[in-house]
Backbone as CSV, one residue per row, in Angstrom:
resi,resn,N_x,N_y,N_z,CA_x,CA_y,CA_z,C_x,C_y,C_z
1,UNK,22.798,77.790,-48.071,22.506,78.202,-49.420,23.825,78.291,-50.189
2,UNK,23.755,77.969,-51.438,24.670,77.673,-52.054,24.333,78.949,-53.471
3,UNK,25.445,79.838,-53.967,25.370,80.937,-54.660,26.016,80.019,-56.302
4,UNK,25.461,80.067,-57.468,26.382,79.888,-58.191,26.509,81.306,-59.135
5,UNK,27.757,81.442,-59.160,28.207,83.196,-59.939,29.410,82.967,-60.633
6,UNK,29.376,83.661,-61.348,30.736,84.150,-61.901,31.829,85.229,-61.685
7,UNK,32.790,85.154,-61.918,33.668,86.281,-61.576,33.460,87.998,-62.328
8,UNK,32.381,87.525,-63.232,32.729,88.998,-64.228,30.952,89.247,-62.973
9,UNK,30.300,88.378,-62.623,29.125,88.597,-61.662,29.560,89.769,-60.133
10,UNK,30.595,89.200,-59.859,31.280,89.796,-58.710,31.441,91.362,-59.156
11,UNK,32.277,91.158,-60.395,32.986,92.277,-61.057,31.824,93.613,-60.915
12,UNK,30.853,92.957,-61.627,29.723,93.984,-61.959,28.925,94.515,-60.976
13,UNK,29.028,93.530,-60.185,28.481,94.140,-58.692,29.462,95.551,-57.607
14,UNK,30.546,95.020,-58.212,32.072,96.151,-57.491,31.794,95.583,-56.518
15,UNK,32.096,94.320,-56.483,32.742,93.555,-55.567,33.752,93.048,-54.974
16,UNK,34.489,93.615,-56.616,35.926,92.740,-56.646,36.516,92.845,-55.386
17,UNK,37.144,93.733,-54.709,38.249,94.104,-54.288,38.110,93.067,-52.730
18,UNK,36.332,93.272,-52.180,36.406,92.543,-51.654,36.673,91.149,-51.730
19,UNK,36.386,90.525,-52.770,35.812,89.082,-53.207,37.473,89.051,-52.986
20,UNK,38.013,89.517,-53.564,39.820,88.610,-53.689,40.602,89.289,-52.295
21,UNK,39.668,89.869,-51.588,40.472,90.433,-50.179,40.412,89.226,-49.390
22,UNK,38.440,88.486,-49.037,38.651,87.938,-48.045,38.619,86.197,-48.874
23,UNK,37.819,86.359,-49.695,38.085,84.566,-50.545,39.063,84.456,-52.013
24,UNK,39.891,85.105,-52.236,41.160,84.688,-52.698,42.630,84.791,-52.130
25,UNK,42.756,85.172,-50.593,43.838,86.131,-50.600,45.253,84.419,-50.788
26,UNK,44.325,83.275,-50.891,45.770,82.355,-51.063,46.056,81.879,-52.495
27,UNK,45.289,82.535,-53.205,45.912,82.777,-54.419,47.004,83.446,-55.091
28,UNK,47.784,83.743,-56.340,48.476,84.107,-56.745,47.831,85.012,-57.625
29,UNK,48.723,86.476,-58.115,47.849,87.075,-58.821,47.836,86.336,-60.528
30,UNK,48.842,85.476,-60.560,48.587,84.409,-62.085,47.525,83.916,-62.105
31,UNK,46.992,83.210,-60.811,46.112,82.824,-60.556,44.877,82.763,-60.831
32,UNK,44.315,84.848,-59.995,43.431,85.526,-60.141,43.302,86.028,-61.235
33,UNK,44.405,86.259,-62.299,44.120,86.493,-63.130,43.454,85.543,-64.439
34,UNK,43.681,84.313,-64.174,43.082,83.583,-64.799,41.884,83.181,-64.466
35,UNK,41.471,82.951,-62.996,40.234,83.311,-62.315,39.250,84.511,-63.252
36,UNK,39.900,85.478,-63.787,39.042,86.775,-64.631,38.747,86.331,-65.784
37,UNK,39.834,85.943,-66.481,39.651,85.383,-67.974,39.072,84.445,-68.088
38,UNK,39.116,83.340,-67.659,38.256,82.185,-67.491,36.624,82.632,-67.705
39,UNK,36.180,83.620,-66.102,34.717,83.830,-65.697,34.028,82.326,-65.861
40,UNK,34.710,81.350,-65.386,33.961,80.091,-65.024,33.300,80.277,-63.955
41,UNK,31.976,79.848,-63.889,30.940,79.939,-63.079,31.620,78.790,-61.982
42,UNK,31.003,79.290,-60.491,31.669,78.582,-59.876,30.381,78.521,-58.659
43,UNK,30.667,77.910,-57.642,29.755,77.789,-56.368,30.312,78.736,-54.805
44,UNK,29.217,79.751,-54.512,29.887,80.806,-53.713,29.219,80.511,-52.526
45,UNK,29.713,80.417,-51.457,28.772,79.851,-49.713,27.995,80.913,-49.778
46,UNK,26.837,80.970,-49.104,26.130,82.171,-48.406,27.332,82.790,-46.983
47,UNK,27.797,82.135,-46.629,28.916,82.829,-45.668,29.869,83.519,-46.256
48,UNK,30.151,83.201,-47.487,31.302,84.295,-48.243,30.390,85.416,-48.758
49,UNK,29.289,85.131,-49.403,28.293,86.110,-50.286,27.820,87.270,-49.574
50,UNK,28.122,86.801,-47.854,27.677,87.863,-46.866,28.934,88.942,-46.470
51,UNK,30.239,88.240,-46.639,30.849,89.081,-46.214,31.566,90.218,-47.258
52,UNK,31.447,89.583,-48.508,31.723,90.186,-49.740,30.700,91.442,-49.687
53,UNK,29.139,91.408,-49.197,28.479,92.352,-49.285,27.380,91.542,-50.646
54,UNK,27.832,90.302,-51.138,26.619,89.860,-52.239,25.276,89.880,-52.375
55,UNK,24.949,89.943,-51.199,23.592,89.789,-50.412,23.091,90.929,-50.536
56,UNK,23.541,91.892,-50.632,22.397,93.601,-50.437,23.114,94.344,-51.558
57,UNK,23.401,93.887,-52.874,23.748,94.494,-53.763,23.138,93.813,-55.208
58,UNK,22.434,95.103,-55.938,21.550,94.610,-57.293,22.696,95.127,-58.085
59,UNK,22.568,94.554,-59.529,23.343,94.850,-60.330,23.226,96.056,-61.208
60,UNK,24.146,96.805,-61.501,23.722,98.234,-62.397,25.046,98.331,-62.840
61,UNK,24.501,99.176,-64.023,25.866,99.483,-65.182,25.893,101.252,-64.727
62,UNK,25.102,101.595,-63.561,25.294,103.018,-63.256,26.146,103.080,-62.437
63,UNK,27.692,103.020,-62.359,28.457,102.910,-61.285,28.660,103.917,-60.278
64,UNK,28.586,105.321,-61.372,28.573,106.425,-60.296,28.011,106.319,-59.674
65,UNK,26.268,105.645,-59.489,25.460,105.279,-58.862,25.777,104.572,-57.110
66,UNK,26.317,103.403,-57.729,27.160,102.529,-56.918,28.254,103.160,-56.261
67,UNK,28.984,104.260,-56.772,30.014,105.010,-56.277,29.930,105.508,-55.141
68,UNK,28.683,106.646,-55.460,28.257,106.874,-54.550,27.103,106.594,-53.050
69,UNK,26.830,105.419,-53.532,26.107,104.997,-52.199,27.680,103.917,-51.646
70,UNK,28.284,103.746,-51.896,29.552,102.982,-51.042,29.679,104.391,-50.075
71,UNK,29.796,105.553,-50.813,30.974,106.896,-50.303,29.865,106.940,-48.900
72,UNK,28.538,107.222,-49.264,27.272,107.413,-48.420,27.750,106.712,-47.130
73,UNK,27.780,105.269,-47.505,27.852,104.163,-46.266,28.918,104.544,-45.283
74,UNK,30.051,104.798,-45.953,31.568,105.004,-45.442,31.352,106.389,-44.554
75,UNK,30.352,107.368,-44.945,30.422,108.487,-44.568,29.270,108.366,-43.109
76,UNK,28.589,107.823,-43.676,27.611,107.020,-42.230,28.147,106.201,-40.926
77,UNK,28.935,105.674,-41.626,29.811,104.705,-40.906,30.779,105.123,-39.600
78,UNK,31.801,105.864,-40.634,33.192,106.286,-39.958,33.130,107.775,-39.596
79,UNK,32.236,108.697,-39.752,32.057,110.037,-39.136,32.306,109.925,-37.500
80,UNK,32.614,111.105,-37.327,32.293,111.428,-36.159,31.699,112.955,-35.658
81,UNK,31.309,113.566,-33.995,31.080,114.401,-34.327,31.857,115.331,-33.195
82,UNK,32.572,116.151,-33.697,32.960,117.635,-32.918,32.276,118.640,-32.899
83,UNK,32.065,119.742,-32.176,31.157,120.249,-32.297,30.397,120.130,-32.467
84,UNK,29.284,119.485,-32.454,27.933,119.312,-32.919,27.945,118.861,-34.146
85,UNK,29.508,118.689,-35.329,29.441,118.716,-36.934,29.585,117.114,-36.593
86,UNK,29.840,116.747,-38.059,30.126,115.311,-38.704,31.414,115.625,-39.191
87,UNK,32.500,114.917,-38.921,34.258,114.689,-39.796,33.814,113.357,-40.023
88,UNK,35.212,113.486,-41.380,35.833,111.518,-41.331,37.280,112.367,-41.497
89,UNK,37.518,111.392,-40.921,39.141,111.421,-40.809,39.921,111.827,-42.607
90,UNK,40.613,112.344,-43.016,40.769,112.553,-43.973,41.143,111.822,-45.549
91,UNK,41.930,110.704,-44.727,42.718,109.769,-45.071,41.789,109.146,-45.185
92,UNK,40.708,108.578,-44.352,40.126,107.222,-44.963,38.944,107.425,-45.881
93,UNK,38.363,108.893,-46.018,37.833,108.984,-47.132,38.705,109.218,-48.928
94,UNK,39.494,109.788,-48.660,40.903,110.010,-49.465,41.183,108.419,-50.351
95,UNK,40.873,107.228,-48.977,41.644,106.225,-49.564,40.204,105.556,-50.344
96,UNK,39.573,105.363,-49.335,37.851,105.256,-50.112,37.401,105.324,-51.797
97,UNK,37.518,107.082,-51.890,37.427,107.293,-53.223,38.852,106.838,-53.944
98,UNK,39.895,106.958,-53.879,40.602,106.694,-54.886,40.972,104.626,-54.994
99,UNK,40.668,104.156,-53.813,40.615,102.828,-53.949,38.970,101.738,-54.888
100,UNK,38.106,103.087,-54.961,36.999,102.091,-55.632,37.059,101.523,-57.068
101,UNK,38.123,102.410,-58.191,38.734,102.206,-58.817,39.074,100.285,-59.434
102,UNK,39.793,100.282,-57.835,40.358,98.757,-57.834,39.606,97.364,-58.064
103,UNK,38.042,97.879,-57.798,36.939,96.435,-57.761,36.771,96.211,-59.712
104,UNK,37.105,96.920,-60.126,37.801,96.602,-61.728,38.574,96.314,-62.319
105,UNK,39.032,94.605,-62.282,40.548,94.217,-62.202,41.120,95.016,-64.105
106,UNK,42.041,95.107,-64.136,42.141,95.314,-65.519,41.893,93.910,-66.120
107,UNK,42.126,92.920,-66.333,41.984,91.785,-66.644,40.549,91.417,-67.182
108,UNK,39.509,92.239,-66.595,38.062,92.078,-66.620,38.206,92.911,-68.087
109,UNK,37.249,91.871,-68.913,36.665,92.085,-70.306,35.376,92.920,-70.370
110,UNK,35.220,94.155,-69.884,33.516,94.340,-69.443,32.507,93.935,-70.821
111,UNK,31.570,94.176,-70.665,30.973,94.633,-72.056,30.977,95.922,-72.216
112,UNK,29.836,96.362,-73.407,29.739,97.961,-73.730,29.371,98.983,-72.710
113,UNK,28.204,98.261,-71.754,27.688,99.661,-71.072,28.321,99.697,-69.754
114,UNK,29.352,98.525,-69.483,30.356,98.258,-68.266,31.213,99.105,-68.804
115,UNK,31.838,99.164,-69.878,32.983,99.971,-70.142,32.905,101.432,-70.053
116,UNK,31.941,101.720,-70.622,31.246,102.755,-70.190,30.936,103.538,-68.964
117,UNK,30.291,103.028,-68.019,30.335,102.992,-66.816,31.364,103.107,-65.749
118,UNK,32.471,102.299,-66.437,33.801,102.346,-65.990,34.494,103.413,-66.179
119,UNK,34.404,103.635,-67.153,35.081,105.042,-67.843,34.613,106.235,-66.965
120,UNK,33.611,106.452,-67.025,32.511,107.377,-66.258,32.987,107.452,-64.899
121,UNK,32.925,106.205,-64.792,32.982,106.317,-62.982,34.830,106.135,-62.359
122,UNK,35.825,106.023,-63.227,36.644,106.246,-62.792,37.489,108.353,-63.276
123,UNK,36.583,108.777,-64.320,36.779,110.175,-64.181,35.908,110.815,-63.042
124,UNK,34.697,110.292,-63.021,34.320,110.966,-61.614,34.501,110.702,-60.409
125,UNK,35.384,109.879,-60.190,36.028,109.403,-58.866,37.316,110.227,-58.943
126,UNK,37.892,110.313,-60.149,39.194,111.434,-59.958,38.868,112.958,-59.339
127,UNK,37.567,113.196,-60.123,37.364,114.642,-59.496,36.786,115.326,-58.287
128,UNK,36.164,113.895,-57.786,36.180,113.659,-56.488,36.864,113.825,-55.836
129,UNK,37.875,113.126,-56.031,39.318,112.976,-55.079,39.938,114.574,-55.071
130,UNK,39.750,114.994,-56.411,40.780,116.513,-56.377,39.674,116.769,-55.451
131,UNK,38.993,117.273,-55.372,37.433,118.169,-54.723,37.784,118.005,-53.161
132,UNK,37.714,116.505,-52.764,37.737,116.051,-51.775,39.432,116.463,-50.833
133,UNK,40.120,116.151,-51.781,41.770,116.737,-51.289,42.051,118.114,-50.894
134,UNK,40.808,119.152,-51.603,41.060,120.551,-51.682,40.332,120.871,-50.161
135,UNK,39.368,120.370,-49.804,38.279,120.814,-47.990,39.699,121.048,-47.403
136,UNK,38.923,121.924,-46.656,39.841,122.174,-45.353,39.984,121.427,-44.190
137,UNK,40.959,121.315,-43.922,41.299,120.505,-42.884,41.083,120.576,-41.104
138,UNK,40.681,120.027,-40.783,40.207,120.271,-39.253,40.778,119.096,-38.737
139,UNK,41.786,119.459,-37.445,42.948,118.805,-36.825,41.534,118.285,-35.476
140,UNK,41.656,117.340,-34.805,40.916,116.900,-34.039,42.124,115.712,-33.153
141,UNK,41.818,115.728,-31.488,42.913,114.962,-30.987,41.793,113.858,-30.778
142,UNK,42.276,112.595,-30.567,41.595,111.336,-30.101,42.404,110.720,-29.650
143,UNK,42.196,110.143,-28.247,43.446,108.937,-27.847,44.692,109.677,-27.688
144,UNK,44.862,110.693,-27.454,46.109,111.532,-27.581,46.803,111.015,-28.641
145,UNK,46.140,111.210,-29.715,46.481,111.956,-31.221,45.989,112.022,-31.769
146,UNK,46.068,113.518,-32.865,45.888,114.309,-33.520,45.109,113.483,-34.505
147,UNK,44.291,113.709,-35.387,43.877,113.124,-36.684,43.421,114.121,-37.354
148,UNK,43.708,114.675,-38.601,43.104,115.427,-39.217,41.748,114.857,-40.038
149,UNK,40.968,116.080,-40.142,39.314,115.259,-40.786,38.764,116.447,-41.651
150,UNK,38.217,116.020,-42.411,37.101,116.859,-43.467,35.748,116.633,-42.982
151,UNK,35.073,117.639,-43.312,33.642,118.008,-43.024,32.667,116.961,-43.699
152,UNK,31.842,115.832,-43.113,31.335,115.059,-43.670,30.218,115.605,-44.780
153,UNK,29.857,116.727,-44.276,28.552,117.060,-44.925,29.045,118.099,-46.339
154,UNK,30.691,118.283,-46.483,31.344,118.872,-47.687,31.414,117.456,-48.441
155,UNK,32.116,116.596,-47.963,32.446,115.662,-49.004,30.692,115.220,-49.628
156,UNK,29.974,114.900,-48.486,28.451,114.925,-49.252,27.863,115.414,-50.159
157,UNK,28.412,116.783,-50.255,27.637,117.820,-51.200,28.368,117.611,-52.191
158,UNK,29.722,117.786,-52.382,30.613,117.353,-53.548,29.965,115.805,-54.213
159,UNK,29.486,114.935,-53.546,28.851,113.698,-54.381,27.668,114.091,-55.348
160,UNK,27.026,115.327,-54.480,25.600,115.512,-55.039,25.462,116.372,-56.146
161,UNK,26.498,116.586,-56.358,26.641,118.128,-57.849,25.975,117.502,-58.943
162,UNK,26.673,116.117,-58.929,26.264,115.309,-60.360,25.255,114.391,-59.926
């Protein structure tokens, strides 16, 4: 199967970061950046569309939306459990929220309710991050070493306020 999309298509999906992680990385960012401005429709494999995540993602201008079911996945994903609880390591939720930011190249022209959305969802990803930076820390050894982790089911509840 053969995908035809555009780059502002990717964009809107918050795809970016992947899309130019694993099918641009031999580009230049002159490049990619003209890749944005352009938004020439182009032809995407079903083997790239899968690993980008194209395949199980509808489009919405509700990003917090989108924000938070990425955080969901990540928190499903990479938990673990001590005590009987759920951690993620601290750092990789830390990098999580403040990296979703990035699937919005600046270069991208959104429209109105993208900009919007954007706006939205990069102040509530900041206050996330403070929220998320403030949990307490729980030191846990693995592999003989240490990793510090936050309470999966705090950073959860902090998604769910709003």
């Amino acid at each position: 199967m053969q995908i035809l999309i555009t780059p502002e298509d990717i964009i809107k999906r918050c795809l970016w970061s992947d899309y130019k992680r694993f099918c641009l990385k031999d580009k230049t960012t002159e490049e990619i950046n003209n890749i944005i401005e352009n938004n020439d429709p182009f032809i995407l494999e079903e083997d790239d569309a899968y690993v980008v995540g194209l395949l199980k993602i509808v489009e919405t201008p509700n990003l917090k939306h989108r924000f938070k079911e990425h955080i969901d996945e990540i928190l499903k994903i990479k938990s673990a459990i001590f005590n009987n609880k759920l951690f993620i390591i601290r750092s990789v939720i830390i990098k999580e929220v403040s990296t979703f930011k990035d699937r919005f190249p600046d270069k991208y022209k959104a429209p109105f309710e993208y900009k919007t959305g954007i706006e939205e969802l990069k102040e509530f990803s900041d206050r996330i991050y403070e929220e998320v930076d403030k949990l307490p820390i729980h030191s846990f050894q693995n592999n003989d070493k240490v990793y510090n982790y936050v309470s999966s089911n705090q950073v959860k509840s902090i998604l769910l306020k709003d």
